[in-house]
C-alpha positions as CSV (number, residue, x, y, z in Angstrom):
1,X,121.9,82.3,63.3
2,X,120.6,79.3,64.4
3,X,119.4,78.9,68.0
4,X,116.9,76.9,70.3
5,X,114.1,77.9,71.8
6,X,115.5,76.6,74.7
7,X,118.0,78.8,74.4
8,X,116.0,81.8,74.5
9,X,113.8,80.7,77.0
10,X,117.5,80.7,79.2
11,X,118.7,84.3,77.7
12,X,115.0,85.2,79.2
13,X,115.2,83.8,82.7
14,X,118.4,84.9,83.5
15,X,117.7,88.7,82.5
16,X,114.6,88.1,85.2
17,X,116.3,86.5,87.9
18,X,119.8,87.8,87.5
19,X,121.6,84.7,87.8
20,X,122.0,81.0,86.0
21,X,121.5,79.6,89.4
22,X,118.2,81.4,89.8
23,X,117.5,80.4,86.1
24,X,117.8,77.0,86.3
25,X,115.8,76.8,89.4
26,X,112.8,78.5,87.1
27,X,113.4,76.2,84.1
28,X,113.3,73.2,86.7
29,X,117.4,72.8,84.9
30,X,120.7,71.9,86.5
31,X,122.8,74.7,86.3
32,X,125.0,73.2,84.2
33,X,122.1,72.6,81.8
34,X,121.9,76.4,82.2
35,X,125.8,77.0,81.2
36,X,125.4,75.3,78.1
37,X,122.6,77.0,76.8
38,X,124.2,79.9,77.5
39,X,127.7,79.0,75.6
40,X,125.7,77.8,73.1
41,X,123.5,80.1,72.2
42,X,126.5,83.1,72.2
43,X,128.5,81.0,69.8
44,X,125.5,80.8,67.7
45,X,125.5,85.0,68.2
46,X,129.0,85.4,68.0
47,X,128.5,87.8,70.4
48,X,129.2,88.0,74.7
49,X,125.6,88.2,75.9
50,X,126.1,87.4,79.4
51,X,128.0,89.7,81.6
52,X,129.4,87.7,84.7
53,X,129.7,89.8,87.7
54,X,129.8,90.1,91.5
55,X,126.5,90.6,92.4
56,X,125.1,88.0,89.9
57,X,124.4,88.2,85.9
58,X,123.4,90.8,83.8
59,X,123.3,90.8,79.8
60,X,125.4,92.9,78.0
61,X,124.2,95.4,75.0
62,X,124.4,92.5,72.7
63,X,122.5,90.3,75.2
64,X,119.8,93.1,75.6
65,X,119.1,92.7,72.3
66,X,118.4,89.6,71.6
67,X,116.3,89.5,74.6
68,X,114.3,92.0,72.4
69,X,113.8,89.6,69.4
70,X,113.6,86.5,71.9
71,X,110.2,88.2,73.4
72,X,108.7,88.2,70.1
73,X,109.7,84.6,69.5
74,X,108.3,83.1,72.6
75,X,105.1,84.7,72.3
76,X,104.9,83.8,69.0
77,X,105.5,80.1,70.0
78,X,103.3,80.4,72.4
79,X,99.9,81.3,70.4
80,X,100.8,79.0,68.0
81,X,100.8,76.2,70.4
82,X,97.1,77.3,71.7
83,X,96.2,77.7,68.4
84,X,97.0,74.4,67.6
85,X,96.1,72.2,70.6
86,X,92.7,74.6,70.9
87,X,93.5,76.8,74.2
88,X,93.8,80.1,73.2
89,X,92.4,82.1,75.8
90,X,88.9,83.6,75.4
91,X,89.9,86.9,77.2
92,X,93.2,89.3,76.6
93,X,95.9,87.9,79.6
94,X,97.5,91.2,80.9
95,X,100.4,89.7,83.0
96,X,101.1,92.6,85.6
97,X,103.6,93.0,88.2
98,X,103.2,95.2,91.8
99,X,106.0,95.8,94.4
100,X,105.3,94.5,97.6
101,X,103.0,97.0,99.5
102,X,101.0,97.9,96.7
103,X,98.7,95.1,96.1
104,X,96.9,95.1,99.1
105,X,95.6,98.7,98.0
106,X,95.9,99.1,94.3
107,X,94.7,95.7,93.0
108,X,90.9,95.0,95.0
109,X,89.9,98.6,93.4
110,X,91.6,98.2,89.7
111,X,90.2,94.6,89.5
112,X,86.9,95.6,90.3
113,X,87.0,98.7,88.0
114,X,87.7,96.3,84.9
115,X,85.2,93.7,85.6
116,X,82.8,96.4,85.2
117,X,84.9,98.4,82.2
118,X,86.6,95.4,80.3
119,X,85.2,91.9,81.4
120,X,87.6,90.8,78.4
121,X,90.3,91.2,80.0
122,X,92.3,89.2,82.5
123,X,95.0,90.1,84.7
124,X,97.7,88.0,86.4
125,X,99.4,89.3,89.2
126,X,103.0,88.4,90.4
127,X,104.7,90.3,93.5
128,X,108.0,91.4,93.5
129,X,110.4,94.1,94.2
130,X,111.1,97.2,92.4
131,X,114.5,95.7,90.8
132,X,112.8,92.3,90.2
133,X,109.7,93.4,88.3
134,X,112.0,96.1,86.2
135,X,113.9,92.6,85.3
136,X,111.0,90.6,84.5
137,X,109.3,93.8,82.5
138,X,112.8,93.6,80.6
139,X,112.7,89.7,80.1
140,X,108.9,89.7,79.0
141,X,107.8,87.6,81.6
142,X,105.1,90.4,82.5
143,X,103.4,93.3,80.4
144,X,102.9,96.0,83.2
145,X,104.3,97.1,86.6
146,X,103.7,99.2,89.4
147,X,106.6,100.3,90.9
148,X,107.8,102.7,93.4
149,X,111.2,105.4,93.4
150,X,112.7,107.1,96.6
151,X,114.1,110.8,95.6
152,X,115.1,112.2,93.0
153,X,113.7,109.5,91.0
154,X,116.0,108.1,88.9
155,X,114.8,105.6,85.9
156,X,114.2,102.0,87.2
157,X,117.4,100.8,85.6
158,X,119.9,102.5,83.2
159,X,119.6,99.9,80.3
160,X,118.2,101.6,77.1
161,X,115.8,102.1,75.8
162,X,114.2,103.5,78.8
163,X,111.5,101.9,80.1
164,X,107.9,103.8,79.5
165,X,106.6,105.4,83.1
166,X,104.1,107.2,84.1
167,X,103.1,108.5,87.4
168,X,100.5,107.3,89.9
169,X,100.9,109.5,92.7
170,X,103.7,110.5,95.4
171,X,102.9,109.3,99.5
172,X,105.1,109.7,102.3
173,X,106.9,107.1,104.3
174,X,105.6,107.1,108.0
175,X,106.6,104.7,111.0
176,X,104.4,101.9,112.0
177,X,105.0,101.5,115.9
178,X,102.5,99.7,118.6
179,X,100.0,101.5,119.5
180,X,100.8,100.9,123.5
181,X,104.7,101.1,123.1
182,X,106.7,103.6,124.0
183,X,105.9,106.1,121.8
184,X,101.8,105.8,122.5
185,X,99.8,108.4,121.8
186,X,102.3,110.6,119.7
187,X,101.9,112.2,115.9
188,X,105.8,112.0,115.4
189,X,109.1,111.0,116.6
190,X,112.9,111.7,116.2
191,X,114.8,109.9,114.0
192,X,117.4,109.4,117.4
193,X,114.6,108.0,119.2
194,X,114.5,105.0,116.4
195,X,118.9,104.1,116.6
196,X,117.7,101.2,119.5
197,X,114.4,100.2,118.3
198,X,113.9,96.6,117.1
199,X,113.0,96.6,113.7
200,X,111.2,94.2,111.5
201,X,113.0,94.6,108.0
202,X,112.3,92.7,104.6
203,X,114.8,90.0,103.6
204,X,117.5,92.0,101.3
205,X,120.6,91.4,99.5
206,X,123.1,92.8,96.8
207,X,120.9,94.2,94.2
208,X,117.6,93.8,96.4
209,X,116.9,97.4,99.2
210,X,116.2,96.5,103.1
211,X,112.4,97.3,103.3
212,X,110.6,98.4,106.6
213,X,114.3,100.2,107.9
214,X,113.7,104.0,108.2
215,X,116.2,104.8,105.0
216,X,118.3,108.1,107.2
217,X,119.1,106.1,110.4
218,X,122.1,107.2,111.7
219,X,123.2,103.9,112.8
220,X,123.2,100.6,112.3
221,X,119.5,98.9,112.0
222,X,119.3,96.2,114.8
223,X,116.6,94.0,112.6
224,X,115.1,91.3,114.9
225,X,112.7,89.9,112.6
226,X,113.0,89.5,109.1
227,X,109.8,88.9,106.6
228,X,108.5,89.6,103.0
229,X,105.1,89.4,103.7
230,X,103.5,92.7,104.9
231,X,100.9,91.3,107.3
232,X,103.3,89.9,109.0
233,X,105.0,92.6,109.6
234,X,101.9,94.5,110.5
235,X,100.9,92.3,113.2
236,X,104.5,91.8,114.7
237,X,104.2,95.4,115.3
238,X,100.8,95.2,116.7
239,X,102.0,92.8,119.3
240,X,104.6,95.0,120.0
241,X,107.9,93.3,119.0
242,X,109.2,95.7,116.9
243,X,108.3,98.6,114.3
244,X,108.6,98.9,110.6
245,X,108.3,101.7,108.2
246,X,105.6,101.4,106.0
247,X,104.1,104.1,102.7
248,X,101.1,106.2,104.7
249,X,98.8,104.7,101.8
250,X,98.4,102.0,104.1
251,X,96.9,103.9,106.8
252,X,93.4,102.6,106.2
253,X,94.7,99.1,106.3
254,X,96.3,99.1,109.8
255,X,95.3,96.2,112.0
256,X,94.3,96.8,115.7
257,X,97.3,97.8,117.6
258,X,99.2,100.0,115.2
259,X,100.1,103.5,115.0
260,X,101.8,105.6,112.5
261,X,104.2,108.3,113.2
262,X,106.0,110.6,111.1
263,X,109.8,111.4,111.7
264,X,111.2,114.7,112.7
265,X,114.9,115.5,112.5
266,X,115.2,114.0,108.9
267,X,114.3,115.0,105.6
268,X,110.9,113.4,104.4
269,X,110.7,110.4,102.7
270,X,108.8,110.5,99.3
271,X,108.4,107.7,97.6
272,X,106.8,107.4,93.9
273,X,104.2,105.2,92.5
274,X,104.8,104.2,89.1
275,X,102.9,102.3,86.7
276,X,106.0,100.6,84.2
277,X,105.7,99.3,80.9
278,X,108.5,98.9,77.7
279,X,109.0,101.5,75.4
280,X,106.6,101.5,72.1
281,X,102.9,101.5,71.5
282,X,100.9,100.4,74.6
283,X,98.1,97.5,73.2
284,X,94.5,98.6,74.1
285,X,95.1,96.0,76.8
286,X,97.9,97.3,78.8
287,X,96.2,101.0,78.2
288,X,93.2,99.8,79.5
289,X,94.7,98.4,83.1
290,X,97.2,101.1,83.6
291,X,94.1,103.7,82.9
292,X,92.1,101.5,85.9
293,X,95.7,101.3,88.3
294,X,95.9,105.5,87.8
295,X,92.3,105.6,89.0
296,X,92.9,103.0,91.9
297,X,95.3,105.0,93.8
């Protein structure tokens, strides 16, 4: 089988991002540029790796594992290009992924920890969602993730072989209202009570959950602001133009202005912390950060 590395690099991006369009974007590619690697490099399989569906791309069993031998490939390509234009890294790179609330809380204390445990290590950080870092774990593009799972914690995906998890630690989901709104002053409030409210909601789509939308509403969310970025979330409901639901880790990182509440008339809502990695021996590397993330939290 003879293929590019080109091609690879392609097989890799689109198992990440789910899509050629999204691929090509990564690559800096026209689409089309995308296609062809793609037809090209499952002639040179004489397999289907590419699975073309609704909601976007996915690969097929075939596809998966290729991507397996195409991680190895890459990497390998890689060193030897440091090695032979002279920048191989001083320090071991850990490349590690966190889902969108988690940074703010898990990475100051982990970071610290290995400055003082491992100063030869180096980690990268990338934020993403759950379904987005479980890609990119999948593709290679990063080493480690922390991710989180709402009941009854299910694997991150169902491709095999399962992904390597471990457990940080469970925390409940709470509602973040302003503190002088309507519900001032109280510990709790009915899930009825929150049909009407304005809520500020997380961009979602397809494959992609709405964040910051209490998961049991019986209704419709009406979402008047939509944002990524958990600050802003944060202080939109501290100047009272809407409320969000937010993991009660976050408690001690409330701005001015913001209350939590928990929700009666619904069945808590648990969600896991997990630290993420692929199947097979951990390096010393990997060990060594998801040792300091377990101790973060």
């Amino acid at each position: 089988m003879d293929v590019s590395s080109t091609g690879l690099r392609v097989l890799q991006q689109v198992a990440e991002s789910g899509s050629f369009t999204a691929a090509a974007t990564r690559l800096g590619y026209t689409q089309s540029a995308v296609s062809r690697q793609a037809a090209s490099l499952e002639r040179e399989a004489g397999a289907t790796l590419f699975e073309r569906r609704s909601d976007g791309v996915r690969l097929t069993p075939a596809g998966l594992t290729l991507l397996r031998h195409a991680r190895t490939i890459l990497d390998t390509l890689t060193k030897a290009e440091r090695d032979l234009t002279g920048t191989a890294p001083r320090t071991e790179v850990v490349r590690l992924g966190v889902f969108l609330s988690a940074g703010s809380v898990v990475l100051p204390v982990m970071l610290g920890r290995l400055a003082a445990s491992d100063p030869h290590l180096t980690v990268t950080t990338v934020e993403g969602t759950t379904p987005g870092l479980t890609r990119a774990l999948r593709a290679g593009s990063i080493d480690l993730a922390v991710l989180t799972s709402r009941p009854p914690h299910r694997p991150p995906d169902d491709e095999s072989p399962r992904l390597h998890t471990e457990t940080v630690e469970d925390t409940e989901l709470v509602v973040a209202v302003p503190a002088a709104g309507v519900f001032a002053g109280r510990p709790s409030v009915h899930v009825d009570e929150l049909v009407d409210a304005p809520w500020i909601a997380a961009p979602s789509s397809r494959s992609e959950p709405l964040l910051g939308v209490w998961p049991g509403l019986p209704g419709r969310p009406r979402v008047v602001h939509s944002t990524r970025d958990w600050l802003t979330k944060l202080q939109l409901v501290a100047g009272g133009f809407g409320v969000t639901t937010v993991p009660a880790r976050l408690a001690p990182l409330l701005p001015p202005g913001v209350s939590l509440l928990h929700v009666d008339g619904a069945s808590p809502e648990i969600r896991r912390v997990l630290v993420a990695r692929l199947p097979g021996h951990a390096t010393p590397a990997v060990t060594a950060v998801t040792r300091a993330i377990m101790a973060a939290v």
